[in-house]
C-alpha positions as CSV (number, residue, x, y, z in Angstrom):
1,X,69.8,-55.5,-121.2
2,X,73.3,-56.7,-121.9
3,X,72.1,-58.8,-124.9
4,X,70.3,-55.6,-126.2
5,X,73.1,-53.4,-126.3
6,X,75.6,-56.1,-127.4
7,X,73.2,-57.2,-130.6
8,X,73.4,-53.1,-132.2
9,X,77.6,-53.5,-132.0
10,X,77.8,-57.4,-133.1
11,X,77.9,-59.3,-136.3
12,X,75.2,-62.0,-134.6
13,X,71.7,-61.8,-135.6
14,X,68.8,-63.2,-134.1
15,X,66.3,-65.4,-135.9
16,X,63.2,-64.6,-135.2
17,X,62.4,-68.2,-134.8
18,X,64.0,-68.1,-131.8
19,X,61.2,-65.8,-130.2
20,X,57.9,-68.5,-131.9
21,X,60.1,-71.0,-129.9
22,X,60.2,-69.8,-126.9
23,X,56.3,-68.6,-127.0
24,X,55.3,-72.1,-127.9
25,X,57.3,-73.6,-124.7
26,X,55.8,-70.5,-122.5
27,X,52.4,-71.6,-124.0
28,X,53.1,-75.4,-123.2
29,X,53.9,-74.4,-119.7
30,X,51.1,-72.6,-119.2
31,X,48.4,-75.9,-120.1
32,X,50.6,-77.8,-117.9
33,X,50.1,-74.9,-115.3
34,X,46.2,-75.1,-115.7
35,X,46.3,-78.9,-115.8
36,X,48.1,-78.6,-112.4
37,X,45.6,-76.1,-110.8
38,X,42.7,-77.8,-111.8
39,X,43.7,-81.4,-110.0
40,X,44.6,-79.1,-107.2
41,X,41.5,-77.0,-107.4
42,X,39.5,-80.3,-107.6
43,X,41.1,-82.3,-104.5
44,X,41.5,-79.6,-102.2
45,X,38.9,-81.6,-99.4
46,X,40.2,-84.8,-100.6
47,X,42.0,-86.1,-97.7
48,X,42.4,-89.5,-98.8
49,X,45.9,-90.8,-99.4
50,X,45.4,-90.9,-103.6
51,X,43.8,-87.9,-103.0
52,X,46.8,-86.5,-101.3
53,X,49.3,-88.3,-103.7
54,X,47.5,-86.8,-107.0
55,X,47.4,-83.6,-105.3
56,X,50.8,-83.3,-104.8
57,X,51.5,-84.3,-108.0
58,X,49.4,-81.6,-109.0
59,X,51.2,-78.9,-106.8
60,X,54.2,-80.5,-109.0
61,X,53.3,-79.5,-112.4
62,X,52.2,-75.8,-110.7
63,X,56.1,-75.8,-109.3
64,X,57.3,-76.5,-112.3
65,X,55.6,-74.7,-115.1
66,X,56.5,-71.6,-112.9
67,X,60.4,-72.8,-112.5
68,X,60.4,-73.2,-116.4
69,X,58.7,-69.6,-117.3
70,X,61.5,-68.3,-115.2
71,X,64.1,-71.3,-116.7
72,X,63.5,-70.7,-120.7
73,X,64.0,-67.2,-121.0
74,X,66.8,-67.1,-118.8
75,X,68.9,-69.8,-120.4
76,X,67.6,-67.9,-124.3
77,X,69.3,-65.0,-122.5
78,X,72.4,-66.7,-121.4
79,X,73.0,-68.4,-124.7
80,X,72.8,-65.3,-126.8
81,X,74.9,-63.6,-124.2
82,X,77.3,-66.5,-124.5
83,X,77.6,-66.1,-128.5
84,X,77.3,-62.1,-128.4
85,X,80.6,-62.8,-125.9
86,X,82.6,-64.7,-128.4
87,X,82.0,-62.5,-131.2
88,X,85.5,-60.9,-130.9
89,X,88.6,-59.7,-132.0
90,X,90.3,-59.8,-128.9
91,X,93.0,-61.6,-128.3
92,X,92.5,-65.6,-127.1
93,X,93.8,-65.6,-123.5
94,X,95.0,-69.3,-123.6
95,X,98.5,-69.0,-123.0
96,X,97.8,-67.2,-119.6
97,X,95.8,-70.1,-118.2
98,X,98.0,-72.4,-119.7
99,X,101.0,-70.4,-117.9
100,X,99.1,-70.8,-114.6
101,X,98.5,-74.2,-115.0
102,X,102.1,-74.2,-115.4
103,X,102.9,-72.1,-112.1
104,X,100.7,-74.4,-110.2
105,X,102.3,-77.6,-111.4
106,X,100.0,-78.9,-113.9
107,X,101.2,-80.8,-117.4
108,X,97.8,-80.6,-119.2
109,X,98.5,-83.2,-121.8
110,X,100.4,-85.5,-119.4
111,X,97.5,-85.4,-117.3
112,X,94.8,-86.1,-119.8
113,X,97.9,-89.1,-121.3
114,X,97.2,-90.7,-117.9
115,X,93.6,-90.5,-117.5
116,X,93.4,-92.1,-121.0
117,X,95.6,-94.9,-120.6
118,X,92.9,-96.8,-118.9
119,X,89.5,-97.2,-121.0
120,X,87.6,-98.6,-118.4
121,X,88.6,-95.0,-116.6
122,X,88.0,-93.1,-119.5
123,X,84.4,-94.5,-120.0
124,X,83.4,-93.5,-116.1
125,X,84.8,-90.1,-116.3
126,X,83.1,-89.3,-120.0
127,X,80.0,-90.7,-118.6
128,X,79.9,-88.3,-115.7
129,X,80.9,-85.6,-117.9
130,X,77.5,-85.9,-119.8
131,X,75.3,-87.0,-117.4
132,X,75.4,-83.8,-115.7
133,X,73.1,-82.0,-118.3
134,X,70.6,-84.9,-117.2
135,X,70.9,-84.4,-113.1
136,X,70.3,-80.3,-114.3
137,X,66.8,-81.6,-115.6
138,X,66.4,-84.2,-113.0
139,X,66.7,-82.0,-110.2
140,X,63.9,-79.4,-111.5
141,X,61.3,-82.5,-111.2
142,X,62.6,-83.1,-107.8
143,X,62.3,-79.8,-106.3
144,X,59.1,-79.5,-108.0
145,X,57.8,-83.0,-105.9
146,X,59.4,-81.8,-103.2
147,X,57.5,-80.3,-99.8
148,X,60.0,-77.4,-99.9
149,X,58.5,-75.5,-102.6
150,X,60.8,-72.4,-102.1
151,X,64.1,-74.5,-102.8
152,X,62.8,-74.8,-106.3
153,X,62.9,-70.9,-106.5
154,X,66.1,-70.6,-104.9
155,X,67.9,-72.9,-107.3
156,X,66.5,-71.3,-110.3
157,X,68.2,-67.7,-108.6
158,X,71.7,-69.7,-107.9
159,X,71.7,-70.9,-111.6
160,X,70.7,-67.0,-112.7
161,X,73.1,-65.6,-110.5
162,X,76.6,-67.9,-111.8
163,X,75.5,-67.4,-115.4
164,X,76.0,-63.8,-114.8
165,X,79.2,-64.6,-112.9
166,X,80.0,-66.9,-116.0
167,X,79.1,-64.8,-118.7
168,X,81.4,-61.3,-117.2
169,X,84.1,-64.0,-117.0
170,X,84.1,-65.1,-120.2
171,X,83.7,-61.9,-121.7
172,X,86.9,-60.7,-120.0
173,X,89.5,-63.7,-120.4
174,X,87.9,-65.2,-123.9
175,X,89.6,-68.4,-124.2
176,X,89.4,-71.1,-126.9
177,X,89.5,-73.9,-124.8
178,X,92.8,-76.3,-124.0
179,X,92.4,-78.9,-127.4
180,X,92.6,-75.7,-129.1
181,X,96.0,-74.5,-127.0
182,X,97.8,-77.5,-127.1
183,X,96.9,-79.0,-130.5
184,X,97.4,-82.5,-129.0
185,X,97.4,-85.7,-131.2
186,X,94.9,-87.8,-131.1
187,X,96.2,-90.9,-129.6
188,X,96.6,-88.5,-126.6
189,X,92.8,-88.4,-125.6
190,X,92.1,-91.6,-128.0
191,X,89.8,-93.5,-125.5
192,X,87.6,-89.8,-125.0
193,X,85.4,-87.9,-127.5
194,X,86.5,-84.3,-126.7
195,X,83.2,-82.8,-127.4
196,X,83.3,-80.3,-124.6
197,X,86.7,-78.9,-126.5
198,X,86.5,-79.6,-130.0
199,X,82.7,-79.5,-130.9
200,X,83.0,-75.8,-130.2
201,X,85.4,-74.6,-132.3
202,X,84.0,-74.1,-135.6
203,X,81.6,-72.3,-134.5
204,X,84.2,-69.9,-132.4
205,X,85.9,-69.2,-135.1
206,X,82.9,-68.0,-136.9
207,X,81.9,-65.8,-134.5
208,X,85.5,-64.6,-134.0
209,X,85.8,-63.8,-138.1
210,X,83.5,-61.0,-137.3
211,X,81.0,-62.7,-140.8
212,X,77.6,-62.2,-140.1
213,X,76.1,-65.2,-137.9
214,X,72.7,-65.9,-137.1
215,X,71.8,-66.7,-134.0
216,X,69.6,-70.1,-133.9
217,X,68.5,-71.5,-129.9
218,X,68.1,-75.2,-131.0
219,X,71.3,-75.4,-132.9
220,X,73.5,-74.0,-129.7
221,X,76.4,-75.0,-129.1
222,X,78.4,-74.6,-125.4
223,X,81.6,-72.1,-125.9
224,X,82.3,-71.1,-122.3
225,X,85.9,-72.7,-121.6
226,X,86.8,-70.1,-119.0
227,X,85.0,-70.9,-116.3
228,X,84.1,-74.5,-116.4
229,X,80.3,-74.5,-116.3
230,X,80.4,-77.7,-115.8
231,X,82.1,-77.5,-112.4
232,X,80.1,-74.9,-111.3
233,X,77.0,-76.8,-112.1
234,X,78.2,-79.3,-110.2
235,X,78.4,-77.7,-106.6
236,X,75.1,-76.1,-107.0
237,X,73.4,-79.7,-108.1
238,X,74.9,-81.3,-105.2
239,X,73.8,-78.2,-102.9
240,X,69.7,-78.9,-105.0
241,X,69.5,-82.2,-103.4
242,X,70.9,-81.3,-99.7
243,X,67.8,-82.0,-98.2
244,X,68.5,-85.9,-98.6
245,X,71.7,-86.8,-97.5
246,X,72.0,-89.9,-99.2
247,X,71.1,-88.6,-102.8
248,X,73.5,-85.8,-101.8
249,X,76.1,-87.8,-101.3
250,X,75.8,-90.0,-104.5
251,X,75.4,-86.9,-106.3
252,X,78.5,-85.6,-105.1
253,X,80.0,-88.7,-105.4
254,X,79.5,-88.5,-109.3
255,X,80.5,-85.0,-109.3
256,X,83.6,-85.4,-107.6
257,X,84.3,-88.0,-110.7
258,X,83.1,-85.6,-113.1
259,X,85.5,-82.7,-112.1
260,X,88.4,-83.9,-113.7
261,X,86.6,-85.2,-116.7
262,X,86.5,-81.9,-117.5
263,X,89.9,-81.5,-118.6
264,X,90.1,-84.3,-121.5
265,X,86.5,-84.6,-122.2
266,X,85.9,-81.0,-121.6
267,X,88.7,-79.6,-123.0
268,X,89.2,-77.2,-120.3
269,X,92.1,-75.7,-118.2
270,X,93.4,-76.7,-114.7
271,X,92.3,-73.0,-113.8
272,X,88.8,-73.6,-115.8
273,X,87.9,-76.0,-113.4
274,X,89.0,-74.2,-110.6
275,X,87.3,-71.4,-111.4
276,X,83.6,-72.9,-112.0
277,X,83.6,-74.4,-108.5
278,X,84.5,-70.9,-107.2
279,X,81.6,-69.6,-109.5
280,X,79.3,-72.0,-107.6
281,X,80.1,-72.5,-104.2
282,X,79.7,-68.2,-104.8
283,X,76.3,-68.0,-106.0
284,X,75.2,-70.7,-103.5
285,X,76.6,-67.5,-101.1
286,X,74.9,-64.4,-102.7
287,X,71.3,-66.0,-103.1
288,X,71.6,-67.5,-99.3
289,X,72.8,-64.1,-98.2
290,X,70.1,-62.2,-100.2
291,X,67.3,-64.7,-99.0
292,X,64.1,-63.1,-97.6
293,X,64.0,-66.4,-95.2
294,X,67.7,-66.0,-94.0
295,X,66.7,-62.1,-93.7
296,X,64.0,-62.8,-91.5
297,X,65.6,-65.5,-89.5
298,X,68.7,-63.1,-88.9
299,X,66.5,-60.2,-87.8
300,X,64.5,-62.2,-85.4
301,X,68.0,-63.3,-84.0
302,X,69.4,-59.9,-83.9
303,X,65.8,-58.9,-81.9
Protein backbone atom coordinates (compact mmCIF):
# COMPACT_ATOMS: atom_id res chain seq x y z
CA UNK A 1 0.00 0.00 0.00
CA UNK A 2 2.86 2.29 0.90
CA UNK A 3 4.68 1.47 -2.44
CA UNK A 4 1.35 2.33 -4.19
CA UNK A 5 0.80 5.58 -2.94
CA UNK A 6 4.57 6.51 -2.97
CA UNK A 7 4.90 5.44 -6.99
CA UNK A 8 1.84 8.40 -8.11
CA UNK A 9 4.19 11.21 -6.09
CA UNK A 10 7.84 9.82 -7.18
CA UNK A 11 10.17 10.15 -10.03
CA UNK A 12 10.78 5.98 -9.85
CA UNK A 13 9.08 3.89 -12.35
CA UNK A 14 8.58 0.37 -12.32
CA UNK A 15 9.62 -2.01 -15.10
CA UNK A 16 7.31 -4.14 -15.85
CA UNK A 17 9.87 -6.82 -16.01
CA UNK A 18 9.97 -6.73 -12.62
CA UNK A 19 6.34 -8.29 -12.28
CA UNK A 20 7.35 -11.52 -15.36
CA UNK A 21 10.17 -11.97 -12.80
CA UNK A 22 8.64 -12.44 -9.99
CA UNK A 23 5.74 -14.67 -11.74
CA UNK A 24 8.38 -16.93 -13.16
CA UNK A 25 10.04 -17.50 -9.45
CA UNK A 26 6.25 -17.84 -7.99
CA UNK A 27 5.79 -20.38 -10.87
CA UNK A 28 9.17 -22.22 -10.04
CA UNK A 29 8.03 -22.43 -6.49
CA UNK A 30 5.04 -23.80 -7.18
CA UNK A 31 6.70 -27.27 -9.33
CA UNK A 32 8.98 -27.45 -6.52
CA UNK A 33 5.75 -27.39 -4.22
CA UNK A 34 4.16 -30.23 -6.30
CA UNK A 35 7.39 -32.07 -6.54
CA UNK A 36 7.39 -31.95 -2.75
CA UNK A 37 3.76 -33.15 -2.24
CA UNK A 38 3.95 -35.81 -4.49
CA UNK A 39 7.18 -37.63 -2.61
CA UNK A 40 5.03 -36.89 0.39
CA UNK A 41 1.76 -38.06 -1.02
CA UNK A 42 3.71 -41.21 -2.26
CA UNK A 43 5.53 -42.25 1.13
CA UNK A 44 3.06 -41.48 3.47
CA UNK A 45 2.89 -45.63 4.77
CA UNK A 46 6.46 -45.80 4.12
CA UNK A 47 7.93 -46.31 7.43
CA UNK A 48 11.22 -47.31 6.49
CA UNK A 49 14.19 -45.12 7.40
CA UNK A 50 14.80 -43.89 3.47
CA UNK A 51 11.39 -43.77 3.36
CA UNK A 52 11.23 -41.44 6.26
CA UNK A 53 14.47 -39.57 5.14
CA UNK A 54 13.02 -38.86 1.47
CA UNK A 55 9.90 -37.87 3.09
CA UNK A 56 11.18 -35.37 5.07
CA UNK A 57 13.03 -34.12 2.44
CA UNK A 58 9.84 -33.88 0.77
CA UNK A 59 8.01 -31.95 3.68
CA UNK A 60 11.29 -29.65 2.98
CA UNK A 61 10.65 -28.45 -0.43
CA UNK A 62 6.65 -28.03 0.82
CA UNK A 63 8.26 -25.70 3.73
CA UNK A 64 10.08 -23.91 1.54
CA UNK A 65 8.25 -23.15 -1.61
CA UNK A 66 5.60 -21.74 0.87
CA UNK A 67 8.45 -19.55 2.88
CA UNK A 68 9.58 -18.27 -0.65
CA UNK A 69 5.83 -17.26 -2.02
CA UNK A 70 5.71 -15.35 1.22
CA UNK A 71 9.74 -14.36 0.86
CA UNK A 72 9.81 -12.90 -2.95
CA UNK A 73 7.12 -10.56 -2.81
CA UNK A 74 7.90 -9.29 0.35
CA UNK A 75 11.60 -8.45 -0.27
CA UNK A 76 10.06 -6.86 -4.24
CA UNK A 77 8.14 -4.78 -1.77
CA UNK A 78 10.80 -3.83 0.52
CA UNK A 79 13.21 -2.93 -2.22
CA UNK A 80 10.92 -0.60 -4.08
CA UNK A 81 9.96 0.82 -0.75
CA UNK A 82 13.66 1.19 -0.09
CA UNK A 83 14.29 3.22 -3.52
CA UNK A 84 10.72 5.07 -3.35
CA UNK A 85 12.33 6.18 0.29
CA UNK A 86 15.48 7.73 -1.13
CA UNK A 87 13.80 9.52 -3.85
CA UNK A 88 14.08 12.88 -1.92
CA UNK A 89 14.85 16.24 -1.53
CA UNK A 90 15.16 16.29 1.99
CA UNK A 91 17.91 17.17 3.65
CA UNK A 92 20.80 14.20 4.31
CA UNK A 93 20.75 13.68 8.12
CA UNK A 94 24.50 12.71 8.37
CA UNK A 95 25.76 15.27 10.52
CA UNK A 96 23.32 14.38 13.32
CA UNK A 97 24.46 10.78 13.50
CA UNK A 98 27.82 11.89 13.06
CA UNK A 99 27.23 14.43 16.15
CA UNK A 100 25.97 11.44 18.18
CA UNK A 101 28.71 9.41 17.43
CA UNK A 102 30.48 12.30 18.69
CA UNK A 103 28.44 12.69 22.04
CA UNK A 104 28.97 9.07 22.71
CA UNK A 105 32.73 9.06 22.21
CA UNK A 106 33.15 7.67 18.89
CA UNK A 107 36.05 8.91 16.15
CA UNK A 108 34.65 7.19 13.09
CA UNK A 109 37.66 7.43 10.97
CA UNK A 110 40.05 6.67 13.81
CA UNK A 111 38.16 3.67 14.39
CA UNK A 112 37.97 2.30 10.90
CA UNK A 113 42.26 3.68 10.79
CA UNK A 114 42.61 0.97 13.51
CA UNK A 115 40.66 -1.80 12.30
CA UNK A 116 42.58 -1.47 8.97
CA UNK A 117 46.00 -1.38 10.22
CA UNK A 118 45.97 -5.12 10.38
CA UNK A 119 45.08 -7.02 6.98
CA UNK A 120 44.81 -10.19 8.47
CA UNK A 121 41.86 -8.29 10.63
CA UNK A 122 40.53 -6.65 7.87
CA UNK A 123 40.08 -9.83 5.80
CA UNK A 124 37.94 -11.59 8.86
CA UNK A 125 35.80 -8.73 9.49
CA UNK A 126 34.96 -8.09 5.50
CA UNK A 127 34.39 -11.69 5.31
CA UNK A 128 31.77 -11.75 7.95
CA UNK A 129 30.38 -8.73 6.53
CA UNK A 130 29.39 -10.61 3.29
CA UNK A 131 28.72 -13.79 4.46
CA UNK A 132 25.74 -12.81 6.18
CA UNK A 133 23.58 -12.56 2.92
CA UNK A 134 24.57 -16.35 2.63
CA UNK A 135 23.59 -17.50 6.48
CA UNK A 136 20.03 -15.33 5.28
CA UNK A 137 19.65 -18.15 2.53
CA UNK A 138 21.12 -20.84 4.60
CA UNK A 139 18.92 -20.59 7.33
CA UNK A 140 15.56 -20.76 5.10
CA UNK A 141 16.92 -24.49 4.06
CA UNK A 142 17.32 -25.19 7.60
CA UNK A 143 14.09 -24.27 9.03
CA UNK A 144 12.63 -25.86 6.04
CA UNK A 145 14.52 -29.48 7.18
CA UNK A 146 13.79 -28.72 10.41
CA UNK A 147 10.91 -30.71 12.63
CA UNK A 148 9.67 -27.32 13.83
CA UNK A 149 7.87 -26.36 10.85
CA UNK A 150 6.21 -23.22 12.42
CA UNK A 151 9.77 -21.57 13.11
CA UNK A 152 10.10 -21.30 9.42
CA UNK A 153 6.85 -19.08 9.46
CA UNK A 154 7.87 -17.21 12.35
CA UNK A 155 11.19 -16.07 10.91
CA UNK A 156 9.67 -15.08 7.59
CA UNK A 157 7.14 -12.65 10.07
CA UNK A 158 10.37 -11.23 12.20
CA UNK A 159 12.12 -10.41 8.74
CA UNK A 160 8.55 -8.67 7.56
CA UNK A 161 8.07 -7.02 10.70
CA UNK A 162 12.04 -5.07 10.87
CA UNK A 163 11.74 -4.21 7.21
CA UNK A 164 8.85 -2.15 8.14
CA UNK A 165 10.64 -0.97 11.22
CA UNK A 166 13.68 -0.30 8.69
CA UNK A 167 11.91 1.14 6.00
CA UNK A 168 9.80 4.14 8.52
CA UNK A 169 13.37 4.67 9.77
CA UNK A 170 14.94 5.37 6.79
CA UNK A 171 12.30 7.33 5.41
CA UNK A 172 12.48 9.70 8.41
CA UNK A 173 16.40 10.28 9.06
CA UNK A 174 17.59 9.68 5.18
CA UNK A 175 21.19 9.39 5.46
CA UNK A 176 23.89 8.90 2.90
CA UNK A 177 25.94 6.71 4.73
CA UNK A 178 29.42 7.62 6.71
CA UNK A 179 32.12 7.32 3.44
CA UNK A 180 29.85 9.76 2.12
CA UNK A 181 30.05 12.18 5.52
CA UNK A 182 33.50 11.96 6.11
CA UNK A 183 34.98 11.89 2.59
CA UNK A 184 37.97 9.80 3.97
CA UNK A 185 41.13 8.99 1.88
CA UNK A 186 41.65 6.03 0.80
CA UNK A 187 44.60 4.80 2.53
CA UNK A 188 42.19 5.06 5.56
CA UNK A 189 40.05 1.85 4.78
CA UNK A 190 42.93 0.59 2.14
CA UNK A 191 42.95 -3.09 3.23
CA UNK A 192 38.55 -2.99 2.97
CA UNK A 193 36.41 -2.72 -0.16
CA UNK A 194 33.76 -0.22 1.16
CA UNK A 195 30.98 -1.67 -0.79
CA UNK A 196 28.36 -1.47 1.79
CA UNK A 197 29.16 2.67 1.65
CA UNK A 198 30.37 3.48 -1.54
CA UNK A 199 28.60 1.07 -4.09
CA UNK A 200 25.43 2.92 -3.14
CA UNK A 201 26.00 6.21 -3.89
CA UNK A 202 25.55 6.73 -7.41
CA UNK A 203 22.70 5.42 -7.45
CA UNK A 204 21.48 7.73 -4.27
CA UNK A 205 22.28 10.51 -5.94
CA UNK A 206 20.10 9.59 -8.78
CA UNK A 207 17.29 9.01 -7.00
CA UNK A 208 17.93 12.17 -4.88
CA UNK A 209 18.14 14.47 -8.44
CA UNK A 210 14.55 13.85 -8.62
CA UNK A 211 15.47 12.50 -12.89
CA UNK A 212 13.24 9.90 -13.72
CA UNK A 213 14.63 6.30 -12.59
CA UNK A 214 13.42 3.11 -13.35
CA UNK A 215 12.99 0.71 -11.02
CA UNK A 216 14.79 -2.68 -12.06
CA UNK A 217 14.70 -5.86 -9.05
CA UNK A 218 17.92 -7.64 -10.40
CA UNK A 219 19.97 -4.55 -10.68
CA UNK A 220 19.22 -3.55 -6.77
CA UNK A 221 21.32 -2.04 -5.05
CA UNK A 222 21.29 -1.84 -0.83
CA UNK A 223 20.78 2.06 0.30
CA UNK A 224 19.57 1.78 3.85
CA UNK A 225 22.58 3.32 6.00
CA UNK A 226 20.30 4.37 8.84
CA UNK A 227 19.55 1.45 10.47
CA UNK A 228 22.19 -1.09 9.81
CA UNK A 229 20.30 -3.94 8.19
CA UNK A 230 22.94 -5.74 8.59
CA UNK A 231 23.01 -5.77 12.38
CA UNK A 232 19.56 -6.26 12.58
CA UNK A 233 19.84 -9.34 10.41
CA UNK A 234 22.20 -10.50 12.51
CA UNK A 235 20.25 -10.87 15.90
CA UNK A 236 17.33 -12.38 14.18
CA UNK A 237 19.80 -15.15 12.30
CA UNK A 238 21.26 -15.99 15.51
CA UNK A 239 17.65 -16.16 17.18
CA UNK A 240 16.74 -18.75 13.48
CA UNK A 241 19.09 -21.29 14.61
CA UNK A 242 18.31 -21.23 18.67
CA UNK A 243 17.10 -24.49 18.58
CA UNK A 244 20.81 -25.82 18.33
CA UNK A 245 22.89 -24.31 20.67
CA UNK A 246 26.04 -25.03 19.13
CA UNK A 247 25.17 -23.65 15.58
CA UNK A 248 23.81 -20.78 17.65
CA UNK A 249 26.70 -20.05 19.24
CA UNK A 250 28.98 -20.18 16.07
CA UNK A 251 26.56 -18.08 14.44
CA UNK A 252 26.72 -15.60 16.95
CA UNK A 253 30.12 -15.91 17.20
CA UNK A 254 30.46 -14.62 13.52
CA UNK A 255 27.93 -12.10 14.12
CA UNK A 256 29.50 -10.64 17.00
CA UNK A 257 32.63 -10.21 14.35
CA UNK A 258 30.53 -8.91 11.83
CA UNK A 259 29.02 -6.02 13.88
CA UNK A 260 31.72 -3.85 13.69
CA UNK A 261 32.63 -4.61 10.13
CA UNK A 262 29.82 -2.68 9.54
CA UNK A 263 31.36 0.53 10.05
CA UNK A 264 34.46 0.43 7.41
CA UNK A 265 33.15 -2.20 5.20
CA UNK A 266 29.61 -0.99 5.63
CA UNK A 267 30.05 2.43 5.66
CA UNK A 268 27.74 2.86 8.43
CA UNK A 269 27.48 5.07 11.65
CA UNK A 270 28.21 4.13 15.27
CA UNK A 271 24.40 4.87 15.82
CA UNK A 272 23.58 2.72 12.46
CA UNK A 273 24.74 -0.17 14.07
CA UNK A 274 23.23 0.50 17.17
CA UNK A 275 20.16 1.03 15.81
CA UNK A 276 19.76 -2.35 13.55
CA UNK A 277 20.35 -4.54 16.66
CA UNK A 278 17.54 -2.54 18.35
CA UNK A 279 15.44 -3.07 15.09
CA UNK A 280 16.00 -6.85 15.65
CA UNK A 281 16.15 -7.90 19.03
CA UNK A 282 12.40 -5.74 18.52
CA UNK A 283 10.84 -7.70 15.93
CA UNK A 284 12.04 -10.90 17.61
CA UNK A 285 9.57 -9.12 20.52
CA UNK A 286 6.48 -8.14 18.49
CA UNK A 287 6.05 -11.56 16.45
CA UNK A 288 6.78 -13.64 19.95
CA UNK A 289 4.25 -11.37 21.63
CA UNK A 290 1.76 -11.63 18.69
CA UNK A 291 2.25 -15.48 18.44
CA UNK A 292 -0.98 -17.64 18.34
CA UNK A 293 1.33 -20.45 20.27
CA UNK A 294 2.52 -17.87 23.02
CA UNK A 295 -1.28 -16.68 23.04
CA UNK A 296 -2.45 -19.97 23.75
CA UNK A 297 0.19 -20.99 26.16
CA UNK A 298 -0.41 -17.67 28.14
CA UNK A 299 -4.17 -18.22 28.35
CA UNK A 300 -3.87 -21.75 29.46
CA UNK A 301 -1.54 -20.23 32.20
CA UNK A 302 -3.82 -17.47 33.11
CA UNK A 303 -6.81 -20.45 33.32
Amino acid sequence: MADSIMLWHSSVQVDPANFLLLAKAVALMAIVYSAGWIVTFRLKTDRSRPGLIIKRCGQAMKNLSQAFVLFLPLLFANCLFMYLATATNRPLMDSDFAAIDAGLGFDWVSTVRLLNSSPAAASILMYTYHVVGQLMVLILFFLALSPYSDDLMEYIAVIAVSAVFTGVLMLAFPTAGAYAFYKPSHEVYSNFTGVGGLLHLQTLNDLRSGNPFLFQMSKVTGLVSFPSFHCALGVMLVYGFRRIRWLACFVGMVIAIMIPATIPEGGHHFSDAIAGILVGFASIAIVRALSPKRRYAISLVAN
